[in-house]
C-alpha positions in Angstrom: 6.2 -1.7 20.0 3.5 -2.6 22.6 1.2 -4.7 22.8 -2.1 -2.8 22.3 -0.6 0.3 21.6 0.2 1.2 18.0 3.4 3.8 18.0 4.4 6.5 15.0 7.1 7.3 12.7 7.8 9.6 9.8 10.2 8.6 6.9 11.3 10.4 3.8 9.8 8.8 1.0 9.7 9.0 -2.8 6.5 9.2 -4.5 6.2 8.1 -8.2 3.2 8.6 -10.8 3.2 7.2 -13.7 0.1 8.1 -16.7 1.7 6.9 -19.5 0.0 4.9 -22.5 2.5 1.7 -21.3 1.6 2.2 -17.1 -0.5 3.7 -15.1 0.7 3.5 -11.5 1.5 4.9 -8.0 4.7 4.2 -6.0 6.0 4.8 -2.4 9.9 4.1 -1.6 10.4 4.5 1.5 14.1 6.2 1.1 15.2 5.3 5.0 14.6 1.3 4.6 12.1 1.1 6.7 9.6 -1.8 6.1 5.9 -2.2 6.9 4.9 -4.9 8.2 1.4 -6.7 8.5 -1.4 -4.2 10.2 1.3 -1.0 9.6 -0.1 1.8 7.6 1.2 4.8 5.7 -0.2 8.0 4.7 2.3 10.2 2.7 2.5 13.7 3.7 1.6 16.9 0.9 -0.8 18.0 -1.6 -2.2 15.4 -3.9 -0.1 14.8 -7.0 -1.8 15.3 -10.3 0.5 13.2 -13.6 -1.5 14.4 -17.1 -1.3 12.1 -19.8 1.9 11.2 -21.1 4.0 12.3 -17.7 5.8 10.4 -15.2 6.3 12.6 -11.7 8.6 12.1 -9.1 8.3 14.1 -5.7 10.6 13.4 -2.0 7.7 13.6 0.5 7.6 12.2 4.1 5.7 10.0 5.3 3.8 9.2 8.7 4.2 5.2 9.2 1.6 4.1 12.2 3.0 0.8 13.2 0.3 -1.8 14.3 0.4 -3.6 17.8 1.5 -7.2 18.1 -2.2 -8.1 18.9 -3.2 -6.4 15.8 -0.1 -7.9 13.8 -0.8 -11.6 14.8 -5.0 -10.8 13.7 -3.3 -9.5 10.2 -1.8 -11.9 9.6 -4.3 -15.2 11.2 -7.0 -13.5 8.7 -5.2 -12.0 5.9 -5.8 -15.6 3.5 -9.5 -15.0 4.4 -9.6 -11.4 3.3 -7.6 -12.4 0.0 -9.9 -15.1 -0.8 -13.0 -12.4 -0.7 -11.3 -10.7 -3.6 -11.3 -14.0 -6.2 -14.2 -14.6 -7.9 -15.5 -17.7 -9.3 -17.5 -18.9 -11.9 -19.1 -21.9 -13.1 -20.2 -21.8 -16.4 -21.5 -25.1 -18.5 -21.0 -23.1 -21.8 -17.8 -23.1 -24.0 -16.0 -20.4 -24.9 -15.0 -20.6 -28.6 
């Protein structure tokens, strides 16, 4: 892994979908063990996978993993707290919720 340069990888990976009354999510497992790390991105592989209501769906793809720089790793991760405080929202309020 250089320094500037990001490098590439492809894993096999298992994709779940779950559209179910009790969850409604999206899963990768990476089936090699490979771990992503701060600044690393995936992009699974294959047609988009519709679940209708009431299905769970599990498909083996592969997946491209584009590993980030150290330069890009140590930014991640010196700015990552700042990016995750844009997400909360606060709120004063002098009324009382009954």
């Amino acid at each position: 892994m250089g320094l500037l340069f990001r490098e590439k990888e492809t894993a096999p990976c298992t994709v779940t979908i779950s559209h179910r009354f009790e969850e409604l999510s999206a899963h990768v497992r990476l089936d090699n063990g490979a771990v992503i790390h701060p600044g690393d991105t995936v992009q699974v592989q294959g047609p988009e996978i519709m679940a209708a209501f009431g299905e769970m769906i599990e498909e083996k793809r592969t997946a491209i993993i584009t590993r980030a720089s150290k330069l890009e790793q140590l930014w991640t991760r010196a700015t990552g707290d700042l990016e995750f405080m844009e997400l909360c929202e606060f709120s004063f309020s002098e009324e009382v919720m009954s």
